[in-house]
C-alpha positions in Angstrom: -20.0 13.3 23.2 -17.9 13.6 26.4 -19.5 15.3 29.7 -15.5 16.5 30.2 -15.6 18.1 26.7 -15.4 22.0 26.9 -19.0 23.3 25.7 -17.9 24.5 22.5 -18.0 21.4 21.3 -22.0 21.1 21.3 -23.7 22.2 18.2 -24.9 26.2 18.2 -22.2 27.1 21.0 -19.2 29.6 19.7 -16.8 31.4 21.6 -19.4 34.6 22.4 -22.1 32.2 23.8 -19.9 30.4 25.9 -18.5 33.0 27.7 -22.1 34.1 28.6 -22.8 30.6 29.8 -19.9 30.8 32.0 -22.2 33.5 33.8 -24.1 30.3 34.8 -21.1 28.0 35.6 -21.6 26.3 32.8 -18.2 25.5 30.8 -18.3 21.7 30.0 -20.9 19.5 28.3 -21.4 17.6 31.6 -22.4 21.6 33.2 -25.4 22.1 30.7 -26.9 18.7 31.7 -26.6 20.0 35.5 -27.5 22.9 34.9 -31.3 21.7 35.7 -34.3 24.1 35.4 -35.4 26.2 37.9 -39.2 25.8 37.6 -41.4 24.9 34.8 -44.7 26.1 33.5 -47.7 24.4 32.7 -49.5 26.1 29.7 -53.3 25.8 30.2 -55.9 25.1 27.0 -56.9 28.3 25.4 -59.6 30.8 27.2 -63.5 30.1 25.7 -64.3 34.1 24.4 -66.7 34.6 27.0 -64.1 34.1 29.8 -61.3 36.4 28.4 -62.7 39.3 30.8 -61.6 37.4 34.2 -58.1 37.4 32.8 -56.8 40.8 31.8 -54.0 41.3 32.9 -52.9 37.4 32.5 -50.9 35.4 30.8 -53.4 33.1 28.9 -54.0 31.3 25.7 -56.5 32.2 23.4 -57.7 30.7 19.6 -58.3 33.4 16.9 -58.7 33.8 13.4 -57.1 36.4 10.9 -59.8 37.7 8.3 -57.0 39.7 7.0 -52.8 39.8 7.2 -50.5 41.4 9.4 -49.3 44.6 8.8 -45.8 45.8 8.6 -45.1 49.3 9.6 -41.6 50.4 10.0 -40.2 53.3 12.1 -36.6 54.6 12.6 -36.9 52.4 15.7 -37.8 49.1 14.7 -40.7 47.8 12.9 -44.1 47.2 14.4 -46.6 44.1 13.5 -50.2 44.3 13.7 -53.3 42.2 13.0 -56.2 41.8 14.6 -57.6 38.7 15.5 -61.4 37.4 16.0 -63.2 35.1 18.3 -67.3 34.2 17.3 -67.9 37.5 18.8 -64.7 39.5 20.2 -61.8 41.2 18.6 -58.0 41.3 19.8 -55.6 43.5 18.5 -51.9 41.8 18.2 -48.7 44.0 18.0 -45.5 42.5 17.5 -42.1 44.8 17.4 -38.6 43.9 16.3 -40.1 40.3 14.8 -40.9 41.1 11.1 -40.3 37.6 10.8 -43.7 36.3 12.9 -45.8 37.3 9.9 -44.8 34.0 8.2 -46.7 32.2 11.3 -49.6 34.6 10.8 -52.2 32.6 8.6 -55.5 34.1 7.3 -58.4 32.4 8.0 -57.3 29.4 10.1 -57.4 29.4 13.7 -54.2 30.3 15.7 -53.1 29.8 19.0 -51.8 32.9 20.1 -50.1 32.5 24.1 -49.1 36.1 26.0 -50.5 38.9 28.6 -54.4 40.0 27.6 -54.4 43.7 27.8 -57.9 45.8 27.9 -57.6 49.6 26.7 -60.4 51.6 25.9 -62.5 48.4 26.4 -60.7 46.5 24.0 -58.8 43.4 24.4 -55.1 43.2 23.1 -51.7 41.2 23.6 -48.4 42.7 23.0 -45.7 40.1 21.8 -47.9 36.9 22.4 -45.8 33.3 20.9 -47.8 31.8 18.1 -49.0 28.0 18.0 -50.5 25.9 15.6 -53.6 24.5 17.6 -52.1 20.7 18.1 -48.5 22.1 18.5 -50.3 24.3 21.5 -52.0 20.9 22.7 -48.9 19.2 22.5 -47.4 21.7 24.7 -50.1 21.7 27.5 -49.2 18.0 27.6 -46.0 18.4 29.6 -44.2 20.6 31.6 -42.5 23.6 29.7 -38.6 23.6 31.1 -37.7 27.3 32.3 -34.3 27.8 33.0 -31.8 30.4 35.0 -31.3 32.8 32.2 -28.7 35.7 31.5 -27.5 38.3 28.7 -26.8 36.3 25.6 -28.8 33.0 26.6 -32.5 32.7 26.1 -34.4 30.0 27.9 -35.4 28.6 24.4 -31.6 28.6 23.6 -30.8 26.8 26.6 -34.1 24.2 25.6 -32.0 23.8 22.5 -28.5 23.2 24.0 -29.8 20.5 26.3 -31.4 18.1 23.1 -28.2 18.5 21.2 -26.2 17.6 23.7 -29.2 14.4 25.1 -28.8 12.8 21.4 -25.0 12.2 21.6 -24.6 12.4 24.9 -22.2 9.4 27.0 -23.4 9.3 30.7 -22.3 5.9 33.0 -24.3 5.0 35.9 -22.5 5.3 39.3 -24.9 4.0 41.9 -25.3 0.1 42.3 -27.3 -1.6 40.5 -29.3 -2.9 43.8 -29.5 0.4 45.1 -31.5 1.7 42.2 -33.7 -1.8 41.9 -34.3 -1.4 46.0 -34.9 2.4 45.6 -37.0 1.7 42.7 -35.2 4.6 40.9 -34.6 6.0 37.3 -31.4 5.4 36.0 -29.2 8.2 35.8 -29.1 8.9 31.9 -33.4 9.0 32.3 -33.2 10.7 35.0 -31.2 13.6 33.6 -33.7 13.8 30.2 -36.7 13.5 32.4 -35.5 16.8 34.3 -34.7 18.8 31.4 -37.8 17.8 29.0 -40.1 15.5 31.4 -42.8 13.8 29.2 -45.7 14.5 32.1 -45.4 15.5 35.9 -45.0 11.8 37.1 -41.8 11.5 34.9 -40.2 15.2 36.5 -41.2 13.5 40.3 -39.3 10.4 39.3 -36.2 12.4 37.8 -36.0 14.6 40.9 -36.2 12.0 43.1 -33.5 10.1 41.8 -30.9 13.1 41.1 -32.0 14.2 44.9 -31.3 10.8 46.1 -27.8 11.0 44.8 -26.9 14.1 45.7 -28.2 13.1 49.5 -26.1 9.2 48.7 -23.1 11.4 48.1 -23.4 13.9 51.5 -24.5 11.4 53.5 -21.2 8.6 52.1 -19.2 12.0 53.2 -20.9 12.8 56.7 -20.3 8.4 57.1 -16.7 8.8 55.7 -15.8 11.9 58.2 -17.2 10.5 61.3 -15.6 6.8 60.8 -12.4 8.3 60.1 -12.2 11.4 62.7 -9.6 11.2 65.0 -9.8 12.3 68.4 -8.1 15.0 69.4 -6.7 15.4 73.2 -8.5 18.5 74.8 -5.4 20.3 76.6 -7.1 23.5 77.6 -7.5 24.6 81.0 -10.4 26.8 82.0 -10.1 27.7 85.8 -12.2 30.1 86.5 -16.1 30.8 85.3 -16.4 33.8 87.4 -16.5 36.7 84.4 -19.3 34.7 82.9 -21.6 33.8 86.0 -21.2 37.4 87.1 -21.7 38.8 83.5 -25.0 36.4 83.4 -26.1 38.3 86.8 -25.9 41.9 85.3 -27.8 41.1 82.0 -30.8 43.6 81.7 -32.8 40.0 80.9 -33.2 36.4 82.3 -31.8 33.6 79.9 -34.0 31.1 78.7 -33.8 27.6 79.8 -33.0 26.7 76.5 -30.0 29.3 76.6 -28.3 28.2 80.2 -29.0 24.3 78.8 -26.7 25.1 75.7 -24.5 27.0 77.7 -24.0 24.1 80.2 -23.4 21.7 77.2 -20.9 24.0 76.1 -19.1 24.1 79.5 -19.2 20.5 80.1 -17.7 20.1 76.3 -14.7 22.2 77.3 -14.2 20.3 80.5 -14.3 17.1 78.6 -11.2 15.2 77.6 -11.8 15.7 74.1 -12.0 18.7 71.4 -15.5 18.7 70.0 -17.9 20.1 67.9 -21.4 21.1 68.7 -24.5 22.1 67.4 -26.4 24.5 68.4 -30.0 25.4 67.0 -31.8 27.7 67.7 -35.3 29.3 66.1 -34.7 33.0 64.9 -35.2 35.1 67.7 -34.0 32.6 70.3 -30.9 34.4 71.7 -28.0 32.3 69.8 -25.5 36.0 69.8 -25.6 36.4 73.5 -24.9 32.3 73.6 -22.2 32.6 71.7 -20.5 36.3 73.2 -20.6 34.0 77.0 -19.3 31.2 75.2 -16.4 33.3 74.1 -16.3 34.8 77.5 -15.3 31.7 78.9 -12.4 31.0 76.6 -11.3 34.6 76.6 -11.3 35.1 80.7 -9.2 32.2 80.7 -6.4 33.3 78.5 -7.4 32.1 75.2 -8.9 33.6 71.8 -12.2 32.7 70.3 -13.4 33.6 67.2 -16.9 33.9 65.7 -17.4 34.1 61.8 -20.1 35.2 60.0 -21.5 35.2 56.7 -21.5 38.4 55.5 -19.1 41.8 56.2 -22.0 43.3 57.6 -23.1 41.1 60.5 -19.7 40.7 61.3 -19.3 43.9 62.0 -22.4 43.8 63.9 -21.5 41.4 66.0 -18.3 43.4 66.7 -19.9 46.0 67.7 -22.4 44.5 69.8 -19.5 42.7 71.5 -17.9 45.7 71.9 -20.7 47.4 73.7 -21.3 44.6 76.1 -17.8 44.6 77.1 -17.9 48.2 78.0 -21.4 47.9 79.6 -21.0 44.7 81.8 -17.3 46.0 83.0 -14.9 43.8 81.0 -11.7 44.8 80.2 -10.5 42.8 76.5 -10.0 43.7 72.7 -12.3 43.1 69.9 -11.4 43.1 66.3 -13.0 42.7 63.2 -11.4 41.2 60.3 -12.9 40.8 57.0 -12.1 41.1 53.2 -12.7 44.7 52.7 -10.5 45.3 55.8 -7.6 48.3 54.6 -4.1 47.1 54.7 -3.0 49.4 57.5 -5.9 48.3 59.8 -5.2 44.7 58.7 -1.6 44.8 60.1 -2.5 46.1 62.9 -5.4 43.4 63.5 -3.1 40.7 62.9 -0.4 41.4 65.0 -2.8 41.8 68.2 -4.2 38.5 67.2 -0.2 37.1 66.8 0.8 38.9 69.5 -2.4 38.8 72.4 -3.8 36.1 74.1 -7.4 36.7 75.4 -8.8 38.5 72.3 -12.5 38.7 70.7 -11.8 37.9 66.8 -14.3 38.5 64.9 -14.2 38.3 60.8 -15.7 36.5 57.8 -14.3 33.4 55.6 -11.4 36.6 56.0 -10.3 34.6 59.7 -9.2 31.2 57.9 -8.8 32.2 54.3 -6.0 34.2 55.0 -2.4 34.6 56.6 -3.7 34.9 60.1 -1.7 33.4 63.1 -3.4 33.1 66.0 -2.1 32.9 69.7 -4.0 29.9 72.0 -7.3 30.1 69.7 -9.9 28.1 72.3 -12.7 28.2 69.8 -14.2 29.2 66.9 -18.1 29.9 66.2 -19.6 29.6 62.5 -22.7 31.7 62.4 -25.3 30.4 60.0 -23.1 28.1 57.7 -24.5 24.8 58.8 -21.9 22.6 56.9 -18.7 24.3 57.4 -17.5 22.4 60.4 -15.4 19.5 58.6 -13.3 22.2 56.0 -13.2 24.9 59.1 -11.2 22.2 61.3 -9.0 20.8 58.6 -8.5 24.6 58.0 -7.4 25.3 61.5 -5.7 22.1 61.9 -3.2 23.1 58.8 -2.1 25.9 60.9 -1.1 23.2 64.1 -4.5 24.8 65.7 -7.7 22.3 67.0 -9.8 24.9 68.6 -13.6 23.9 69.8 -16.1 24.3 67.4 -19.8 25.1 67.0 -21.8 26.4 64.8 -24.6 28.1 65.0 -27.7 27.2 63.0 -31.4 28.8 63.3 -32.4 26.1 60.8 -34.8 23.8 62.8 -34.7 20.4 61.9 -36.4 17.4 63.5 -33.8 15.3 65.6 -34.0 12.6 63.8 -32.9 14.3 60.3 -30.2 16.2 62.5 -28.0 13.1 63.7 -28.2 12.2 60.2 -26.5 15.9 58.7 -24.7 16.7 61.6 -23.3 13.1 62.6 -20.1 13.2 65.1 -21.4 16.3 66.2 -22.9 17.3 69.8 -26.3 18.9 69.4 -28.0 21.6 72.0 -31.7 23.2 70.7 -33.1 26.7 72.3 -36.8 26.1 71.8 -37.8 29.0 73.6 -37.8 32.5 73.1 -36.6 35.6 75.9 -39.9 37.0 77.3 -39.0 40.2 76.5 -39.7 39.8 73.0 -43.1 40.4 71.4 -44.5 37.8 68.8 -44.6 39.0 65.3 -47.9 39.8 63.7 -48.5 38.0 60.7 -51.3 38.0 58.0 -52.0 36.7 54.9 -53.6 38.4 52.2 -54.2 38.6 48.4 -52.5 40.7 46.0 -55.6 43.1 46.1 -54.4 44.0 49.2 -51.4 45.7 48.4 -52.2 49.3 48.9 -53.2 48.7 52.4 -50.1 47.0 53.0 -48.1 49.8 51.6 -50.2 52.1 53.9 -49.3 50.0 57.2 -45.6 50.1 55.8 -45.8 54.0 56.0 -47.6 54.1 58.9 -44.6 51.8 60.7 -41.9 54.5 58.8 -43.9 57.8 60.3 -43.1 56.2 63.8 -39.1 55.9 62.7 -38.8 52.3 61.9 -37.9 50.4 58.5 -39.1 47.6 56.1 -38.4 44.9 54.1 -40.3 43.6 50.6 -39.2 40.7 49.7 -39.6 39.5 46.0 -38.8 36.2 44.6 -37.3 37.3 41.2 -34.7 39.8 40.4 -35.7 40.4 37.0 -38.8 39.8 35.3 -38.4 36.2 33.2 -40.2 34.9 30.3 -42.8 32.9 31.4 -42.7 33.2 35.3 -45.3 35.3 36.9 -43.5 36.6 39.7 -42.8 39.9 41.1 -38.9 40.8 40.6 -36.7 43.4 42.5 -35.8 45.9 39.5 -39.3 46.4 38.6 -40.7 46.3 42.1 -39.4 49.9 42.9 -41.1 51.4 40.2 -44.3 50.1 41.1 -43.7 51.0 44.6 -43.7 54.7 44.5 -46.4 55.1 42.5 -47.5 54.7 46.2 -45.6 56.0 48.5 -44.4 59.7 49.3 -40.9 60.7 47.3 -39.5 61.3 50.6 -39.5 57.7 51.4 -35.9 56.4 51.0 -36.0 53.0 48.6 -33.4 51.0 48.0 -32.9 47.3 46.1 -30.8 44.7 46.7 -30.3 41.3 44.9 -27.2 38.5 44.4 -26.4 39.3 40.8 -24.5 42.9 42.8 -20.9 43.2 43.4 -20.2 42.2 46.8 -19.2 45.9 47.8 -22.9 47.1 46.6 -24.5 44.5 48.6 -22.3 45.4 51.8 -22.8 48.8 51.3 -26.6 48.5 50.4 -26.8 46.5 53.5 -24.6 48.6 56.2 -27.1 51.6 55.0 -30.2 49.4 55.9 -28.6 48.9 59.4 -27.9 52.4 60.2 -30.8 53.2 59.4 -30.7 55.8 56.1 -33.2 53.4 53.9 -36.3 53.4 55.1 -38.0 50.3 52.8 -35.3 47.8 51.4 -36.9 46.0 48.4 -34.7 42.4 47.9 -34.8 39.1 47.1 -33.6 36.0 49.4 -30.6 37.4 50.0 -31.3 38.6 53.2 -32.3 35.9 54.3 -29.3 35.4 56.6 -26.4 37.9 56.9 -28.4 41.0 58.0 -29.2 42.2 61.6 -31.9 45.3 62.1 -33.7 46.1 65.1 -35.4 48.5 63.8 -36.7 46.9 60.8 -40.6 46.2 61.8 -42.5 45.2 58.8 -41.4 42.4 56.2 -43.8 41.9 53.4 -43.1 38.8 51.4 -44.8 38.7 47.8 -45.6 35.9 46.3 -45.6 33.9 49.4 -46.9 30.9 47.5 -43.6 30.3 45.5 -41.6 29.8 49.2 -40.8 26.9 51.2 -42.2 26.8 54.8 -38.7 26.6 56.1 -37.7 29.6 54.2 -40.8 32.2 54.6 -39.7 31.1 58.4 -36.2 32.4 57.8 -37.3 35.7 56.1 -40.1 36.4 58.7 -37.3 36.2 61.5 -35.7 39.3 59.6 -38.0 41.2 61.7 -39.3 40.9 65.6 -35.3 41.6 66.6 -36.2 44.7 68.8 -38.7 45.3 71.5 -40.7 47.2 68.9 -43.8 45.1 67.8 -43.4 43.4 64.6 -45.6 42.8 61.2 -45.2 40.0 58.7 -47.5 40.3 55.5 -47.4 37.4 53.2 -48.9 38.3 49.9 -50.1 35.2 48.1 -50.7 35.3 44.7 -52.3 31.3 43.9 -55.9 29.7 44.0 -54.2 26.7 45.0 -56.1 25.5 48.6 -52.6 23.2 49.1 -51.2 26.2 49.1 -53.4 28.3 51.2 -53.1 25.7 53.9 -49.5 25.7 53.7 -48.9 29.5 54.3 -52.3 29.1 57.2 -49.5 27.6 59.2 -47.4 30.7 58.4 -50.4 32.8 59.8 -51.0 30.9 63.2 -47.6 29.8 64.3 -44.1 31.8 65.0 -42.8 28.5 66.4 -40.2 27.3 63.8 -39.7 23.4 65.2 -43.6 23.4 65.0 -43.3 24.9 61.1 -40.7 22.5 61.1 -42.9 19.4 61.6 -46.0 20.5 60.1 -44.1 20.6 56.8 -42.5 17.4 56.9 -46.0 16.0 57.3 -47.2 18.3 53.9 -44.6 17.6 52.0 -45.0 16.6 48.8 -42.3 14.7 45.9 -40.9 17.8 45.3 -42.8 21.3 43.7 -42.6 21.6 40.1 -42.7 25.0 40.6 -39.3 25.0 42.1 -40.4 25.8 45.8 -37.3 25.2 47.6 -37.7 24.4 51.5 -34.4 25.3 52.4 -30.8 25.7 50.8 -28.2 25.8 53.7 -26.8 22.5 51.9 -26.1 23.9 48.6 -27.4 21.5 47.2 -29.0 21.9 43.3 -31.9 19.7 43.5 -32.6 17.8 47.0 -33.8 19.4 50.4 -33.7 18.7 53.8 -37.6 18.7 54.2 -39.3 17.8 51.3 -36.5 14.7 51.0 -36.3 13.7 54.7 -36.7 10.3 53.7 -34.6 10.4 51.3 -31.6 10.9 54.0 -32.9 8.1 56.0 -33.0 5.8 53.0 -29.5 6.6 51.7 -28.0 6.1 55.7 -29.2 2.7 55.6 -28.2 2.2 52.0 -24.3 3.2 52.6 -24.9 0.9 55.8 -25.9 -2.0 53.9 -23.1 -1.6 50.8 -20.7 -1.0 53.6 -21.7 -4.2 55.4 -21.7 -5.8 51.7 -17.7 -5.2 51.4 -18.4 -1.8 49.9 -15.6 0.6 50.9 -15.7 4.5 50.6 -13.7 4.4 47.5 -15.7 1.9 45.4 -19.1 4.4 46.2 -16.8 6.9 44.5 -16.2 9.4 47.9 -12.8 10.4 46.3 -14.3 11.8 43.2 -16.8 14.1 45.1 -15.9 14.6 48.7 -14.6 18.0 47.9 -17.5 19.3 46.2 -19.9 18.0 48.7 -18.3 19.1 51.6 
């Protein structure tokens, strides 16, 4: 079997199931195998009888005998099956509906495995649709991690189990890293890499498969960062500023000081425009540092000088944000220029007009989404162009630009912080600034960490926040509820929520799997202030921007990266209003309660940062991601920080070996990777 074949071609997969797979991207042979799971689960040996009662309301295994069959009763509905099965000393009743068929796994009189949630009512114990082993089949599946995958209408996660062996017996995969690489690197080759990730034998073998599919998803970013910067050409810098005066004086009437971290960038940013080259810069800064009003004096200094500048963001929403804001500060500080806001939703009439004042007018605020280079705009003396939290957009955003005769400055704008020496290795050819520190005027954020028996006091600080006229996030980690996983997910969340809160309380949810215009709308609502707790997954991670949101409460804590519970706690603090982090975690594990400790004491991302890199582990089978600014599918910039330092000097050494880009295969994966 081909990887290129289309994915009707493996066994069990007709027309109907393949177009639910294209849901997942998934439309070749070659897509199923990278279509890697998203966690996995480790089932646990059956719970002795006398422990059952410090698990209700878990997911546990427990041995039982039938003394009797299982009944069938059928309803106009669907049917119902029923036993009851018996420890030494305990009875659990077991109730099945829509699977008449699990009565032929139901044996009298031999003990059972029987895996699900262990519900107490009227002080007895019973599961509702628990799976049913054979006791060594059960054993043989405590041995290894159980695969969960990314799952959608039409494809179970046992279907997708099933998909993957068919197509790992008669499957054709070649190797594409050298040979020395992998002996040096002491890695799996690729073909065992790939069935260690889909059905790892242990949790040694799923360490070793992710470190090698990591390591070539790193070799084939860093081979592009290498390839980039040793081809670049240098462009001639032939604009003119002459006159900083509209920024120095605009720097006096701010209602605040800058940091020194602030006037530092902006100095690097000045010198870059004086310089006899057009660049590209860098500029982190930890959520909270003061990146917007960097980049509106940035802008400043291109626009008082008769040329445009352009910041994109990611989302419609803080686009029009930031054009706002911009707005505002141009009226308040005395400045006389335009500001527009382009963005896909943008009406044809309003669109026309927008572009011909960015054709037309020189000294213009532009303002937009992926909108600004995806489509027919022309622009008159662009100076610069900002790229607000997309950290690798730099390289396509020139050669965008450049295709329209345009080489404007660059920088992007990243609140990722990443130790320097990780940086020059993702961002190589570009100048770097950091803002480490934070305008005085802000308060820290307040954060705790509690257990999930704690919940009701969080909802009552929550309400106490929206009686004094501010707003909330909850963050959850799943949208929907999954098979196996034990996590909370968005569409249930509500429901649980106001059992607690008042029906006045304005609730909304918010997730990926909406149509863009829900999200936006969903989102511009949040902002203005008419929902009062916004329930959500990830998604809001970036792309959102409330001062008057004061309280983010992130369940399951324990299932997030460092890096990434950073990123969601910066969601709030963005006022002058003091602000309330509450992470809820749900593990036992004391690895894990050290991790989110760090959380609790520290705002300081660069310090979270570091403190990480020094815990990190080979990689969390329980798919903790640290960070995913790269889009990448399995590696990360902090758990695999060594991983980028190892490729570097690996691409150095084939390089020096007579290696060129092409042999290393740049040309078959440059686009994807960049």
């Amino acid at each position: 079997m081909n990887i290129n074949e289309p994915i009707t071609s493996v066994k069990g997969i007709g027309d109907s199931k393949a177009n639910s797979l294209k849901k997942l991207g998934v439309y070749t042979v070659g897509d199923i195998l990278l279509n890697f799971p998203r966690t996995y689960y480790m089932y646990k040996p059956p719970v002795a009888e006398e422990e059952l009662h410090n698990h209700v309301g878990d997911k546990i295994a427990v041995t039982l005998r039938l003394n009797k069959g299982a009944q069938l009763k059928k309803t106009r509905r669907f049917d119902v099956v029923s036993a009851f099965g018996y420890t030494n000393n305990l009875q659990v009743e077991l109730v099945w509906f829509r699977t008449s068929f699990i009565r032929n796994k139901l044996y009298v009189g031999t003990p059972i495995v029987f895996f699900g949630r262990l519900i107490e009512e009227f002080g007895r114990y019973k599961m509702e649709q628990p799976e049913v082993y054979q006791p060594r089949e059960y054993e043989n599946l405590c041995a290894k991690p159980y695969p969960i995958y990314t799952i959608t209408k039409g494809v179970s996660n046992n279907f997708l189990i099933k998909s993957v062996e068919n197509v790992l017996s008669d499957v054709e995969l070649n190797e594409h890293l050298p040979e020395k690489i992998i002996k040096a690197g002491k890695l799996m080759t690729y073909l065992e890499a790939i069935r260690a990730i889909h059905r790892p034998g242990s949790y040694a073998d799923y360490v070793e498969a992710r470190k090698r599919l990591a390591y070539d998803e790193i070799f084939r970013f860093v081979l592009s960062v290498e390839y980039n910067n040793a081809n670049a050409v240098k462009i001639q810098n032939n604009i003119s500023l002459k006159s900083y005066d509209e920024v120095d004086d605009t720097i006096k009437k701010l209602p605040y000081e800058l940091t020194e971290g602030q006037m530092n960038a902006l100095n690097d940013i000045k010198q870059d425009f004086n310089g006899e080259y057009i660049t590209q810069r860098l500029i982190q800064g930890d959520v909270g540092s003061g990146k917007t009003i960097v980049a509106f004096l940035a802008m400043l200094y291109m626009v008082s000088n008769g040329y445009q500048a352009a910041i994109m963001a990611p989302t419609e929403v803080l686009a029009r944000q930031h054009a706002n804001d911009f707005a505002s500060m141009i009226d308040e500080f005395g400045l006389d220029y335009k500001v527009v806001c382009l963005t896909g939703s943008t009406k044809a009439s309003e669109r026309r007009e927008i572009n011909e004042i960015i054709t037309l007018e020189a000294s213009v605020f532009i303002v937009g989404t992926h909108a600004l280079i995806q489509e027919k705009v022309e622009y008159n003396n662009l100076g610069l162009v900002i790229t607000d939290e997309q950290h690798r957009f730099g390289v396509k955003q020139r050669e965008a630009f450049s295709s329209k005769g345009i080489s404007p400055f660059t920088i992007v704008m990243s609140a990722t912080p990443i130790p320097r020496t990780l940086s020059m290795i993702l961002y190589l050819g570009m100048e770097q600034s950091i803002i480490k520190d934070v305008p005085k005027m802000k308060l820290p954020i307040k954060n705790c960490v509690v257990k999930e028996n704690m919940r009701p006091q969080s909802y009552k600080h929550i309400l106490g926040e929206i009686k004094k006229g501010h707003q909330a996030y909850i963050i959850c980690p799943l949208v929907e509820a999954k098979e196996i996983t034990e996590a909370e997910n968005v569409l249930d969340y509500k429901d649980k929520l106001l059992e607690y809160i008042p029906s006045d309380i304005r609730v909304e949810i918010l997730h990926g799997k909406m149509k863009p215009s829900e999200k936006n709308d969903i989102m511009n609502r949040f902002a203005l202030g008419e929902i009062d707790i916004l329930i959500s997954t990830t998604v809001v991670e970036v792309g959102v921007n409330n001062p008057n949101a004061t309280t983010i409460m992130i369940e399951n804590a324990n299932r997030f990266g460092l890096a990434q519970l950073h990123q969601l706690r910066g969601r709030v603090g963005r006022g002058s209003a003091q602000s309330y982090c509450i992470f809820i975690d749900s593990s036992d594990d004391e690895e894990i309660n050290k991790r989110l400790s760090i959380m609790n004491t520290s705002n300081d991302g660069f310090f979270i940062a570091n403190e990480d890199l020094k815990m990190r582990g080979p990689g969390d089978i329980m798919g903790i991601r640290q960070s995913g600014e790269m889009n990448f599918k399995m590696a990360d910039i902090y758990n695999d920080a060594d991983l980028f330092l190892s490729a570097k000097k690996d691409i150095e050494g084939l390089i020096a070996d007579g290696y060129n880009f092409k042999d290393l295969g740049l040309t078959d994966t440059m686009e994807n990777v960049l």
